[in-house]
mmJSON file of the N, C-alpha and C atoms, coordinates in Angstrom:
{"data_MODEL":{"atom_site":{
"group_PDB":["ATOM","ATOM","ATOM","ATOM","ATOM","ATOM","ATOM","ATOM","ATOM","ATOM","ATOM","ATOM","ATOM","ATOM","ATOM","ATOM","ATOM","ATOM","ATOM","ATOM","ATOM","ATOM","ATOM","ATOM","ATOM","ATOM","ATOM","ATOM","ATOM","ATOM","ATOM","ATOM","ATOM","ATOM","ATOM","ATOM","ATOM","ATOM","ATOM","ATOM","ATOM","ATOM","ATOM","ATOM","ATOM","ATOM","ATOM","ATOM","ATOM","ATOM","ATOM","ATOM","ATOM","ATOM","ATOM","ATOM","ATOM","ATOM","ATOM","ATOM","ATOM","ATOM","ATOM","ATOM","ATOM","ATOM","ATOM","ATOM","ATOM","ATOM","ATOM","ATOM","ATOM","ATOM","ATOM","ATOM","ATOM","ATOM","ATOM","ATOM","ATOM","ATOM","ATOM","ATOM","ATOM","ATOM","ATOM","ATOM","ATOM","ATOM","ATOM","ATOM","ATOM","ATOM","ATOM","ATOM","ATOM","ATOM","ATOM","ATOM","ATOM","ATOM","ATOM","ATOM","ATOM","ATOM","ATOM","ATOM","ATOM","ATOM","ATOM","ATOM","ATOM","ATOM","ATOM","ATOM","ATOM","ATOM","ATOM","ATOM","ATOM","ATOM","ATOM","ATOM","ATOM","ATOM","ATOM","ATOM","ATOM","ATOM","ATOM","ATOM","ATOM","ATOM","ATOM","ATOM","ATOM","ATOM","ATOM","ATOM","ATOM","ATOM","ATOM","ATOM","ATOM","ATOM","ATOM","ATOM","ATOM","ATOM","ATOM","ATOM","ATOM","ATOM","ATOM","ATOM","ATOM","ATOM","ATOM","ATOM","ATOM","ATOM","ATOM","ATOM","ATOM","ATOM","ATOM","ATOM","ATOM","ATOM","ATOM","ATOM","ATOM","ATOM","ATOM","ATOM","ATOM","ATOM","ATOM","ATOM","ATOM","ATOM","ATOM","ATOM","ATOM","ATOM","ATOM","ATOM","ATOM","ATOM","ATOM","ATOM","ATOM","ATOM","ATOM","ATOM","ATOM","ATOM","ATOM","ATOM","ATOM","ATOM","ATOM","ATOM","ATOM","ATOM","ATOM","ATOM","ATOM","ATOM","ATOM","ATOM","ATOM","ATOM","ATOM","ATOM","ATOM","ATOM","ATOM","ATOM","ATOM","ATOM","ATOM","ATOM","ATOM","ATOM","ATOM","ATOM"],
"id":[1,2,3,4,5,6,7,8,9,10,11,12,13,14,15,16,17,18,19,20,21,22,23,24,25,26,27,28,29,30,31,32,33,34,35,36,37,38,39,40,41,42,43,44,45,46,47,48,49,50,51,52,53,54,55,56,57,58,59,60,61,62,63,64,65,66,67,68,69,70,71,72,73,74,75,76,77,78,79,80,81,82,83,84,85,86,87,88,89,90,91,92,93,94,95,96,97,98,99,100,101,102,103,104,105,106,107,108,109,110,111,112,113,114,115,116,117,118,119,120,121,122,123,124,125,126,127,128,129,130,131,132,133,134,135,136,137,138,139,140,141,142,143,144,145,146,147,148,149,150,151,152,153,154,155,156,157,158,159,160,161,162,163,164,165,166,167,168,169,170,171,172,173,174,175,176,177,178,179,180,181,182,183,184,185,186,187,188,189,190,191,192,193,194,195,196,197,198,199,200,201,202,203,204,205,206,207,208,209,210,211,212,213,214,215,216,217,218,219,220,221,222,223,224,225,226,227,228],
"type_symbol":["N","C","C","N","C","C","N","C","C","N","C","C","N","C","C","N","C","C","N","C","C","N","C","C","N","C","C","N","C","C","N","C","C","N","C","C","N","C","C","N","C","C","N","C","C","N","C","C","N","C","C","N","C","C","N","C","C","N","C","C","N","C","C","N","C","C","N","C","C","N","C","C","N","C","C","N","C","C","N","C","C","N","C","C","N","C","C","N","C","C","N","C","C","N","C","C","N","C","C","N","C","C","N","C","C","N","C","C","N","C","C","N","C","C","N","C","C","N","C","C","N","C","C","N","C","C","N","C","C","N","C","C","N","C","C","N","C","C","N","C","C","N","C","C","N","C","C","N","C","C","N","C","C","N","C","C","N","C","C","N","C","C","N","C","C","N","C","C","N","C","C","N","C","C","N","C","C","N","C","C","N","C","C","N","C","C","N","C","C","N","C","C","N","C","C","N","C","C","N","C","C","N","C","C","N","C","C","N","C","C","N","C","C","N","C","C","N","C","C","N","C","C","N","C","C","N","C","C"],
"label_atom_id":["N","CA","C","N","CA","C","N","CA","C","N","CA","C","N","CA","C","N","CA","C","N","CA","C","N","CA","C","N","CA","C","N","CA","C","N","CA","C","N","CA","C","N","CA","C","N","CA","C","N","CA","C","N","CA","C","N","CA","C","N","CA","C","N","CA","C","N","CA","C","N","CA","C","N","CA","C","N","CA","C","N","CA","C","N","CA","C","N","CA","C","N","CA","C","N","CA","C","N","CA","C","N","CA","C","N","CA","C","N","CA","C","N","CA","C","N","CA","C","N","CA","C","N","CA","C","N","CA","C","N","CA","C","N","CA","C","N","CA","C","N","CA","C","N","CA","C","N","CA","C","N","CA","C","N","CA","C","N","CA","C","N","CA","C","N","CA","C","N","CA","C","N","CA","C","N","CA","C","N","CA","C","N","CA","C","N","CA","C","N","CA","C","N","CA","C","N","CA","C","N","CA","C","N","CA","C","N","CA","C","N","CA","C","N","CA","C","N","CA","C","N","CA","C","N","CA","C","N","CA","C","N","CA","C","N","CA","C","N","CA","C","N","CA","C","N","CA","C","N","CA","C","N","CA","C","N","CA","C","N","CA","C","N","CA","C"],
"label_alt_id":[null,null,null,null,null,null,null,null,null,null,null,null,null,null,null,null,null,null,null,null,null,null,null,null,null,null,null,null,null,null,null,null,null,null,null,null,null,null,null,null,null,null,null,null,null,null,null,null,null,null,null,null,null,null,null,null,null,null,null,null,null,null,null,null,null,null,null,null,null,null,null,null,null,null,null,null,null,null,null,null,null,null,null,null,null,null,null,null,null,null,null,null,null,null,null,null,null,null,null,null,null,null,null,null,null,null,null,null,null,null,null,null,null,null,null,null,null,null,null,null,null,null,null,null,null,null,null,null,null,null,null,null,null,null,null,null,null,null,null,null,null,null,null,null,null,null,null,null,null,null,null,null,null,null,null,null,null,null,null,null,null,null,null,null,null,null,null,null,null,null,null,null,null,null,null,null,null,null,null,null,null,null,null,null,null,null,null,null,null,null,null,null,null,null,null,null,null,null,null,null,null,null,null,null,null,null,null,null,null,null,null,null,null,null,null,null,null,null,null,null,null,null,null,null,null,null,null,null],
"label_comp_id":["UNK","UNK","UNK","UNK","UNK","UNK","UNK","UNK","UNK","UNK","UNK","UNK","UNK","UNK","UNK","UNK","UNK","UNK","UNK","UNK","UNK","UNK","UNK","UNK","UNK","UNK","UNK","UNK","UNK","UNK","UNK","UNK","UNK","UNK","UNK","UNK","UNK","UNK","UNK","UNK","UNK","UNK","UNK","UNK","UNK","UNK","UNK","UNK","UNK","UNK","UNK","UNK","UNK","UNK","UNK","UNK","UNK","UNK","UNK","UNK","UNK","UNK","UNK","UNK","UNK","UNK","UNK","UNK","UNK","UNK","UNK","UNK","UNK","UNK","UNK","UNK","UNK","UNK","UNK","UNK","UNK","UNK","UNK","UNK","UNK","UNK","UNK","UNK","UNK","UNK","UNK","UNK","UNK","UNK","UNK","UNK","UNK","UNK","UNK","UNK","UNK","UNK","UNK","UNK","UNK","UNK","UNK","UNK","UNK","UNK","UNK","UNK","UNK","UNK","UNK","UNK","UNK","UNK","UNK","UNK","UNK","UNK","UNK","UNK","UNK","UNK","UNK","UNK","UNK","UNK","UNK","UNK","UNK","UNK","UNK","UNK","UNK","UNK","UNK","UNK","UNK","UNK","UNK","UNK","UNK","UNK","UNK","UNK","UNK","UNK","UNK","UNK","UNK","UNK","UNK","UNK","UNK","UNK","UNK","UNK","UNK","UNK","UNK","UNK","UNK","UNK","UNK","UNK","UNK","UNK","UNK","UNK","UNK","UNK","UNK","UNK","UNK","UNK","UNK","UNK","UNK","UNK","UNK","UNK","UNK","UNK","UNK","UNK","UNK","UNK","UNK","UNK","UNK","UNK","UNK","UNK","UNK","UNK","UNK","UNK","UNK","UNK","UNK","UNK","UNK","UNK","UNK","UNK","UNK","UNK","UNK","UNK","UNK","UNK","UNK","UNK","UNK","UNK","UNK","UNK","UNK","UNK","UNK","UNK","UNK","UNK","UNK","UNK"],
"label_asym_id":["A","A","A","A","A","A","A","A","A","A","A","A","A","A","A","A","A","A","A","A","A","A","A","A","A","A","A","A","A","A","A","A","A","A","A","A","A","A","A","A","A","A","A","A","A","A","A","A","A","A","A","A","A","A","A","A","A","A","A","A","A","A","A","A","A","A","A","A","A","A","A","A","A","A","A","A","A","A","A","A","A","A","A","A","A","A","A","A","A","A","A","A","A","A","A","A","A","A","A","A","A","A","A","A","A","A","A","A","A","A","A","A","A","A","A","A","A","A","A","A","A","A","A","A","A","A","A","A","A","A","A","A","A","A","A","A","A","A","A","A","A","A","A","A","A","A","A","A","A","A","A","A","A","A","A","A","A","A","A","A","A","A","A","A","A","A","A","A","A","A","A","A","A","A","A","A","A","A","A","A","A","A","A","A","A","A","A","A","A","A","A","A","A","A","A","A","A","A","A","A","A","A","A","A","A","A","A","A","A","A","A","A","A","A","A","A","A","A","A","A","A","A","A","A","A","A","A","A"],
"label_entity_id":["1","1","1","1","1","1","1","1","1","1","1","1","1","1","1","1","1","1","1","1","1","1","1","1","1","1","1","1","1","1","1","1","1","1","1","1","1","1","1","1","1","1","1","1","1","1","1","1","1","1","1","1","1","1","1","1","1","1","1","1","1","1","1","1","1","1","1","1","1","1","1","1","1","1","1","1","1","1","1","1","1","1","1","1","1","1","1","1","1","1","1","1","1","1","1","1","1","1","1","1","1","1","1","1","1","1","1","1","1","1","1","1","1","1","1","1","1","1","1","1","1","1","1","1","1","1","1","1","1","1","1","1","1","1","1","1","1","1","1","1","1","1","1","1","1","1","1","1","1","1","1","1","1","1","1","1","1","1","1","1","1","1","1","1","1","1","1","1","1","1","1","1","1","1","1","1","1","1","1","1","1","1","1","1","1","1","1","1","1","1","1","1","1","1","1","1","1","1","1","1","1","1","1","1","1","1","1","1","1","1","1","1","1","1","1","1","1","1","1","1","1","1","1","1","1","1","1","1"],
"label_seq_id":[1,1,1,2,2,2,3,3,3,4,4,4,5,5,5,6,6,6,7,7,7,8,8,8,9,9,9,10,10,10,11,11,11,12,12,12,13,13,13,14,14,14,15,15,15,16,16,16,17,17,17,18,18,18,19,19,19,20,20,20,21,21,21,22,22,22,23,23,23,24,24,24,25,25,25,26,26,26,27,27,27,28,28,28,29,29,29,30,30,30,31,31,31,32,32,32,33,33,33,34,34,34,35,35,35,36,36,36,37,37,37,38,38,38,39,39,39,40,40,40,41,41,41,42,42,42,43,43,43,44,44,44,45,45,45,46,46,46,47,47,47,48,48,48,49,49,49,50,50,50,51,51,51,52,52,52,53,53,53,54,54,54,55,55,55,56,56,56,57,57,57,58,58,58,59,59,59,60,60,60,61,61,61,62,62,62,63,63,63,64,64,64,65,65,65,66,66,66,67,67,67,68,68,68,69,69,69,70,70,70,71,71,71,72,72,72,73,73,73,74,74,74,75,75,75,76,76,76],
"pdbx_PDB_ins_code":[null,null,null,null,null,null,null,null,null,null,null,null,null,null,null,null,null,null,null,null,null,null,null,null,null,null,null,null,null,null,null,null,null,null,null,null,null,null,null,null,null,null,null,null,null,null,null,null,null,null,null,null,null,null,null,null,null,null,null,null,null,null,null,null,null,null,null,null,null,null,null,null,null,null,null,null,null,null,null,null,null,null,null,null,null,null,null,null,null,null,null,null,null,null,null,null,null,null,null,null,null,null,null,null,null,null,null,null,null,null,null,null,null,null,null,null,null,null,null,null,null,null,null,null,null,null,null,null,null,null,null,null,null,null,null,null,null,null,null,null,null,null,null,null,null,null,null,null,null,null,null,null,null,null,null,null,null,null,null,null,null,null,null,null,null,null,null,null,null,null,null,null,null,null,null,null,null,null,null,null,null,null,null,null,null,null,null,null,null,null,null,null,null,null,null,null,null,null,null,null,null,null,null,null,null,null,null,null,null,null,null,null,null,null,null,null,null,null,null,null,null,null,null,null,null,null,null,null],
"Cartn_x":[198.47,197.504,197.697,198.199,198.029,199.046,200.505,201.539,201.402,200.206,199.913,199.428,198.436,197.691,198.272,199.236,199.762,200.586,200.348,201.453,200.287,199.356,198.507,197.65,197.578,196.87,195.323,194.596,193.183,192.222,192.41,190.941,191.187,193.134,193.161,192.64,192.284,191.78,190.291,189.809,188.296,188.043,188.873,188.339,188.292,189.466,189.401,188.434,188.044,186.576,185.629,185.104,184.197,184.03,185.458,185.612,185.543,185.786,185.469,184.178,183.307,181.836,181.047,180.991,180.04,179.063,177.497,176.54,176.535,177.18,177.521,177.84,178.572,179.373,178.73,178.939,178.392,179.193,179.118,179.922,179.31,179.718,178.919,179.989,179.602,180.555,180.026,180.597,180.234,180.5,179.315,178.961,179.918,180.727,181.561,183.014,183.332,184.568,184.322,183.819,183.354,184.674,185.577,187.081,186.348,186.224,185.367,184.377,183.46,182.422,183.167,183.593,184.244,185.27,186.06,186.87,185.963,184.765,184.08,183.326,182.883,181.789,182.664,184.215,185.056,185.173,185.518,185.753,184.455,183.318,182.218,180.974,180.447,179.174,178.362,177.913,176.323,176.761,177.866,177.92,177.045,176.363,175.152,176.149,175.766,176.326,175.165,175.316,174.784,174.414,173.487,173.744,172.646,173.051,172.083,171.662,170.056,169.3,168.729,169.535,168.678,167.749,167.424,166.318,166.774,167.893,168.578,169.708,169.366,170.466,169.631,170.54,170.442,169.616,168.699,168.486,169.674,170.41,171.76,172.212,172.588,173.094,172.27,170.916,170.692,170.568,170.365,170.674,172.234,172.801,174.238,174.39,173.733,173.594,173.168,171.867,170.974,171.942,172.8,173.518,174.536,175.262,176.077,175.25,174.637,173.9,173.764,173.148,173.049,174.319,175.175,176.206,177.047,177.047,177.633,176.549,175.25,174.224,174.292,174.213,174.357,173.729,173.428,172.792,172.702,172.087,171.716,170.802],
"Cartn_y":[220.472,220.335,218.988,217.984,216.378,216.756,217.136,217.385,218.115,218.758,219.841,218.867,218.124,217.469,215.944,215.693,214.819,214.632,215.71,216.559,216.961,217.005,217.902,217.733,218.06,217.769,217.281,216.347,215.847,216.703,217.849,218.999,219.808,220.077,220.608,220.501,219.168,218.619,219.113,218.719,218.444,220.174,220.958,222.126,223.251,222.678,222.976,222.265,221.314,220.205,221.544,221.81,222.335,223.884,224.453,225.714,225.298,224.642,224.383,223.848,222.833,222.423,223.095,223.743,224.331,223.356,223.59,222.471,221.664,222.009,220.3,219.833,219.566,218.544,217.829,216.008,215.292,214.477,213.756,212.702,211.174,210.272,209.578,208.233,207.505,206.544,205.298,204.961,203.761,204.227,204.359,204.182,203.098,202.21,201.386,202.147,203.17,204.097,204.965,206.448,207.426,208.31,207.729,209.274,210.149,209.738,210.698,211.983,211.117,212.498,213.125,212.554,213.421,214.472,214.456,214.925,215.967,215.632,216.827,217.834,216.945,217.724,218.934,218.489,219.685,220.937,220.622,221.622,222.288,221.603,222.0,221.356,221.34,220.684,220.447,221.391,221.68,220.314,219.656,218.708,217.772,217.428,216.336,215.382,214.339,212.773,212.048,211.35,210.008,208.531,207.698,206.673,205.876,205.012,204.385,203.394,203.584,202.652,201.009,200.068,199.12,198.688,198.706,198.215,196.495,196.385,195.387,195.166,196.293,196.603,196.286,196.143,195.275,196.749,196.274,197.553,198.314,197.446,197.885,199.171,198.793,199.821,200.987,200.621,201.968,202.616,202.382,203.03,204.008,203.195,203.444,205.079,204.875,205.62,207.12,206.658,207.562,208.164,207.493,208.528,208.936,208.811,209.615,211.209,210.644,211.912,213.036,212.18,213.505,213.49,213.604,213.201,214.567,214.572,215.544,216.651,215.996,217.12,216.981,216.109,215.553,216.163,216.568,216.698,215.45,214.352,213.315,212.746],
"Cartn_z":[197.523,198.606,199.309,198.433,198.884,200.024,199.911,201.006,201.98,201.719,202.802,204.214,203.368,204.384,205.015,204.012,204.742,206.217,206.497,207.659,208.756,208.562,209.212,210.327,211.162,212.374,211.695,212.24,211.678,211.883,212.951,212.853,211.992,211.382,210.539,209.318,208.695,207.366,207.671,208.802,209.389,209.024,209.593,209.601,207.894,206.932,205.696,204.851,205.12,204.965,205.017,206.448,206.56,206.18,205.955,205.166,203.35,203.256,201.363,201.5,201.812,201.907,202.433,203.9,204.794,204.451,204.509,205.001,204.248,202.941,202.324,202.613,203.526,204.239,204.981,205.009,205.952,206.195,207.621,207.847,208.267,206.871,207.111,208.008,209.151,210.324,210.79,211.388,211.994,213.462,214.226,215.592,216.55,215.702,216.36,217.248,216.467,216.96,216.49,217.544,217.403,217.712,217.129,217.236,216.126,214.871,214.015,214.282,215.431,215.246,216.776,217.722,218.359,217.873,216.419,215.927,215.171,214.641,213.723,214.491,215.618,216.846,216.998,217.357,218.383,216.802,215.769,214.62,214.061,213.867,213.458,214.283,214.95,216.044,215.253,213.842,213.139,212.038,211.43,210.752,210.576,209.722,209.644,210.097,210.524,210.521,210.147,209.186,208.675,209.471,209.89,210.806,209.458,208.82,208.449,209.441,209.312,210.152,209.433,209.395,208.514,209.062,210.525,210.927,211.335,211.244,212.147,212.763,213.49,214.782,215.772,216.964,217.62,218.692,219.96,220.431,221.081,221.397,222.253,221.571,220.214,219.382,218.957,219.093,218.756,219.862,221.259,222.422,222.473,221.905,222.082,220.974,220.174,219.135,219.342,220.4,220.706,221.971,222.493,223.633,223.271,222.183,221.348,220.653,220.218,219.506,220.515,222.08,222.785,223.678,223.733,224.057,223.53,222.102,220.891,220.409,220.988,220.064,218.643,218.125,216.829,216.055,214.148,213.846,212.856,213.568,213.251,211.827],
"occupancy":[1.0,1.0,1.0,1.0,1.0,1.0,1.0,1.0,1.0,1.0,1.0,1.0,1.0,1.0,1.0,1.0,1.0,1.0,1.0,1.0,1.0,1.0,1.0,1.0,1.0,1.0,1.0,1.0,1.0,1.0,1.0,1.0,1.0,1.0,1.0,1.0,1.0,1.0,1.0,1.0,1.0,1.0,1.0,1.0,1.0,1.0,1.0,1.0,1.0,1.0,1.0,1.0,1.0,1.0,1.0,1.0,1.0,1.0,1.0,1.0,1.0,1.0,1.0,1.0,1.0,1.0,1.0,1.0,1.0,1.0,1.0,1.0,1.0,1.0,1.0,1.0,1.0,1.0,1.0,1.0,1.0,1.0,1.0,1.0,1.0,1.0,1.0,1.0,1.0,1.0,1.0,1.0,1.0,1.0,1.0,1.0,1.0,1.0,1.0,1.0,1.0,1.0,1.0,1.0,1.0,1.0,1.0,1.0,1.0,1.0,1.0,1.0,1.0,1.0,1.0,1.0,1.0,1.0,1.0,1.0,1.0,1.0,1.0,1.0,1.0,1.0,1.0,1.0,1.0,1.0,1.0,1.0,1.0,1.0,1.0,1.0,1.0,1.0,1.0,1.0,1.0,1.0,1.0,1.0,1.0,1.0,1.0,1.0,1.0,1.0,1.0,1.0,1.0,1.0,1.0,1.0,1.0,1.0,1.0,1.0,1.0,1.0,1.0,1.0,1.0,1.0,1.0,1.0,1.0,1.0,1.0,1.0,1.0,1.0,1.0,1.0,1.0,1.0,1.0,1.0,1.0,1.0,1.0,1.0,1.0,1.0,1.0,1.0,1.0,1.0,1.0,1.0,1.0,1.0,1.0,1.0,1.0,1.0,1.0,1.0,1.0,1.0,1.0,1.0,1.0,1.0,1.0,1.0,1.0,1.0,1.0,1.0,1.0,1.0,1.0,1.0,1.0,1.0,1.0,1.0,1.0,1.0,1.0,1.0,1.0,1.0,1.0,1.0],
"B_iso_or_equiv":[0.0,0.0,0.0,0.0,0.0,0.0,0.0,0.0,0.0,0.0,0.0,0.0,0.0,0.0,0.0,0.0,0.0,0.0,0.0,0.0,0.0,0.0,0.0,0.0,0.0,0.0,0.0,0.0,0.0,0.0,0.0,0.0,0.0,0.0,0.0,0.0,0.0,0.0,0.0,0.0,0.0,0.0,0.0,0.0,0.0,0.0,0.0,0.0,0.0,0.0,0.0,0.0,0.0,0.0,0.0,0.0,0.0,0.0,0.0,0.0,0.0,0.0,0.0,0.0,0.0,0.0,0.0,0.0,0.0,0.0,0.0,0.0,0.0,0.0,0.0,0.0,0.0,0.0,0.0,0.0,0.0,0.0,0.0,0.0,0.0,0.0,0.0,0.0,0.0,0.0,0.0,0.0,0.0,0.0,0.0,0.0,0.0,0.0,0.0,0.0,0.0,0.0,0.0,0.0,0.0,0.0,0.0,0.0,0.0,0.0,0.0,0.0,0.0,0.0,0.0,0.0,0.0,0.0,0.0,0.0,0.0,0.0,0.0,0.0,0.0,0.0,0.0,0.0,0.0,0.0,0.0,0.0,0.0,0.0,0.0,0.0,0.0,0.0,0.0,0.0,0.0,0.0,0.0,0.0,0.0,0.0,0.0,0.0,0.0,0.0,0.0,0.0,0.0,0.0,0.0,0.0,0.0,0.0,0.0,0.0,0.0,0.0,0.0,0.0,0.0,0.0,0.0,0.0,0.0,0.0,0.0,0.0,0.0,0.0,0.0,0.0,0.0,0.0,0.0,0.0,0.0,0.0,0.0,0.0,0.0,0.0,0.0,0.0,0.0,0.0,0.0,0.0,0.0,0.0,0.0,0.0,0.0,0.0,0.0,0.0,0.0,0.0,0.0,0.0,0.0,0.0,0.0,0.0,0.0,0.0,0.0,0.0,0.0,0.0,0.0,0.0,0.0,0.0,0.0,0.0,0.0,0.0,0.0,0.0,0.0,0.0,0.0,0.0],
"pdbx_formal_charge":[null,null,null,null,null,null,null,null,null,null,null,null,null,null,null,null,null,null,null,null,null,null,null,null,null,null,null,null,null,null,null,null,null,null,null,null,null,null,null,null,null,null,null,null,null,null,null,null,null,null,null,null,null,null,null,null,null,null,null,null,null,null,null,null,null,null,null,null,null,null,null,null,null,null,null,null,null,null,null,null,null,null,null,null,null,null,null,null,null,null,null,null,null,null,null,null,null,null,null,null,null,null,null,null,null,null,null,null,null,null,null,null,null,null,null,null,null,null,null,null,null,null,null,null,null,null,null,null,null,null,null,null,null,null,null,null,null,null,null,null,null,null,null,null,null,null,null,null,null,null,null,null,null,null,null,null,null,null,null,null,null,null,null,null,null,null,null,null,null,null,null,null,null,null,null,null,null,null,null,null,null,null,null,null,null,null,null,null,null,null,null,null,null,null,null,null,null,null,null,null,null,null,null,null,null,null,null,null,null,null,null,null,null,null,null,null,null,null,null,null,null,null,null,null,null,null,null,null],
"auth_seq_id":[1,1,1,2,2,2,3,3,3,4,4,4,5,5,5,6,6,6,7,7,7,8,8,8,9,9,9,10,10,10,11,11,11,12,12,12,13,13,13,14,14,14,15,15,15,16,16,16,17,17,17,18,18,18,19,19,19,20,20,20,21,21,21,22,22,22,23,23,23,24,24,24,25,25,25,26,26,26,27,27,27,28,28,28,29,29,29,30,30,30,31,31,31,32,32,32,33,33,33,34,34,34,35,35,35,36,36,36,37,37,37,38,38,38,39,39,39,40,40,40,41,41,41,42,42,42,43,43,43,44,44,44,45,45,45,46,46,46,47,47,47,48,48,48,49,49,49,50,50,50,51,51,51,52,52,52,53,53,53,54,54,54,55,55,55,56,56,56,57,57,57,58,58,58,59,59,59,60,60,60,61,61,61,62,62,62,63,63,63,64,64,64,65,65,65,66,66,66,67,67,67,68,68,68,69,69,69,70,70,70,71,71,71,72,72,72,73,73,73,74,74,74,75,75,75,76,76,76],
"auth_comp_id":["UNK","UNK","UNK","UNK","UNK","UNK","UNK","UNK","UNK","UNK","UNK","UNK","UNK","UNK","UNK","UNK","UNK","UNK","UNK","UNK","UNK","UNK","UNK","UNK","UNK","UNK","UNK","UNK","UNK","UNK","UNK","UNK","UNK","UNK","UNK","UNK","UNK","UNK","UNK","UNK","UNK","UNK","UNK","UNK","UNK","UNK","UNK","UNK","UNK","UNK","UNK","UNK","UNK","UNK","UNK","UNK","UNK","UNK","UNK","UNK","UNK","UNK","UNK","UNK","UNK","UNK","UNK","UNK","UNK","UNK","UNK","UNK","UNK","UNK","UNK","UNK","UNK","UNK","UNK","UNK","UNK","UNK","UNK","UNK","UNK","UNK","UNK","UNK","UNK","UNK","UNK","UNK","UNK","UNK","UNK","UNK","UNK","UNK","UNK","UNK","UNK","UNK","UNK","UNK","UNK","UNK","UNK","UNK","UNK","UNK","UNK","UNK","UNK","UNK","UNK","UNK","UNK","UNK","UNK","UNK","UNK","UNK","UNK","UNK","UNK","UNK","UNK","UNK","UNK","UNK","UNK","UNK","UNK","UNK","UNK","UNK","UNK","UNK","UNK","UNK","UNK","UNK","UNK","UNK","UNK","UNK","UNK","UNK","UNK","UNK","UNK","UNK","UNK","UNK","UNK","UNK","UNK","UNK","UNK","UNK","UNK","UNK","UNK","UNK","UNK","UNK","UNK","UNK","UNK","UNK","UNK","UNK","UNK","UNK","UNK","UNK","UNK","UNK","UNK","UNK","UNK","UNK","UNK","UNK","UNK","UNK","UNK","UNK","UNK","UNK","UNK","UNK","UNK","UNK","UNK","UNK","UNK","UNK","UNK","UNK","UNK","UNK","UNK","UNK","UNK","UNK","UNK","UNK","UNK","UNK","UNK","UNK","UNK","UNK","UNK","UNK","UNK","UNK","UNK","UNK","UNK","UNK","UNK","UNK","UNK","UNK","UNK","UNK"],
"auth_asym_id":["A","A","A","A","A","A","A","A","A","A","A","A","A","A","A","A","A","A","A","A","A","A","A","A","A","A","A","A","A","A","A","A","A","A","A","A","A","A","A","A","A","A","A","A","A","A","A","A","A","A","A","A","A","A","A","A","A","A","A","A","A","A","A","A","A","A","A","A","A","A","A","A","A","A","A","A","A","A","A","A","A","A","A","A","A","A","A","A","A","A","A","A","A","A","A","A","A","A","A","A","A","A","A","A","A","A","A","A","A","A","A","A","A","A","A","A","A","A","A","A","A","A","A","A","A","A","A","A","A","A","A","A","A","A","A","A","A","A","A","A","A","A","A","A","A","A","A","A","A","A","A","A","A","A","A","A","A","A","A","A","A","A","A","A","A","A","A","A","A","A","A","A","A","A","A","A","A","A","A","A","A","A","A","A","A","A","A","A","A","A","A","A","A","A","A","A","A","A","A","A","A","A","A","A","A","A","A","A","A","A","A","A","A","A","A","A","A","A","A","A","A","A","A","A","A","A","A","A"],
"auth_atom_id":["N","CA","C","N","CA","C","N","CA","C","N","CA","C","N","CA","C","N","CA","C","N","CA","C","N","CA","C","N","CA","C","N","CA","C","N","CA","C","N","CA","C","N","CA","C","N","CA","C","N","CA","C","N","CA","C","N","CA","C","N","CA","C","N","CA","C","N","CA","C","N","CA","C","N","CA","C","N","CA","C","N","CA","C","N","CA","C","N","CA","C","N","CA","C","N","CA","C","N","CA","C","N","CA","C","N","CA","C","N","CA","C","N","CA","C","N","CA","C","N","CA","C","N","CA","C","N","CA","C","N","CA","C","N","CA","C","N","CA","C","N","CA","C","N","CA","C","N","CA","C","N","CA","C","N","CA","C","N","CA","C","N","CA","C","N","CA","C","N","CA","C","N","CA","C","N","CA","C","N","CA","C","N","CA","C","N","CA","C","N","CA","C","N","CA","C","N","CA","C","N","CA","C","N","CA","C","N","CA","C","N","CA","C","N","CA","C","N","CA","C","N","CA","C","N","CA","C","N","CA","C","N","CA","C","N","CA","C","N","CA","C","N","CA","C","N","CA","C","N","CA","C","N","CA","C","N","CA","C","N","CA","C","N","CA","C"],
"pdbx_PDB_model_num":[1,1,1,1,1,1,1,1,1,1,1,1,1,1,1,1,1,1,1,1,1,1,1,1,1,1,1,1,1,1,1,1,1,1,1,1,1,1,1,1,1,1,1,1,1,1,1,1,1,1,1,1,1,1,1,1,1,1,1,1,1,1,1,1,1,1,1,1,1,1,1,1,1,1,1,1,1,1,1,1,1,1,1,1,1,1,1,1,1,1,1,1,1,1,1,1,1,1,1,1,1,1,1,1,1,1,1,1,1,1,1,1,1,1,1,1,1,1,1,1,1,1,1,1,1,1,1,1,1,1,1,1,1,1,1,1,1,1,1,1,1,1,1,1,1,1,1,1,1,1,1,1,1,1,1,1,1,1,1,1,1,1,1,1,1,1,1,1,1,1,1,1,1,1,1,1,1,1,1,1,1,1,1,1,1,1,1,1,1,1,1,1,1,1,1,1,1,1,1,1,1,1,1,1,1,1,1,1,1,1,1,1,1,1,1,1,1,1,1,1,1,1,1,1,1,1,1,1]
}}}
């Protein structure tokens, strides 16, 4: 399996991810470079994503956050 994927297009992994887990699956990121949830949005849209909130972010970021989510339709 390791060689399989070493070769493999990234929605390909993304999409055998979400065929072995289904709603188990979450993706947890950093809002800093969103290739990730743009990469899970396009294979699976319903994917939880994770944002921990510590409650000291800056407001910028959570704006930024909040227009990603609707952006992708997140399930935040």
């Amino acid at each position: 399996m390791k060689e399989r994927f070493e070769v493999a297009p990234a929605q390909e992994v993304v999409a055998w991810s979400v065929d072995s887990f289904g709603p188990r699956l979450s993706l947890a990121c950093s809002f800093q470079n969103c290739v990730l949830i743009d990469l899970v949005a396009r294979v699976s849209p319903r994917v939880e994503v994770i944002f921990l909130d510590t409650g000291a972010h800056f407001a910028e970021t959570l704006a930024f956050v909040e227009q990603v989510r609707t952006l992708y339709d997140l399930n935040l």
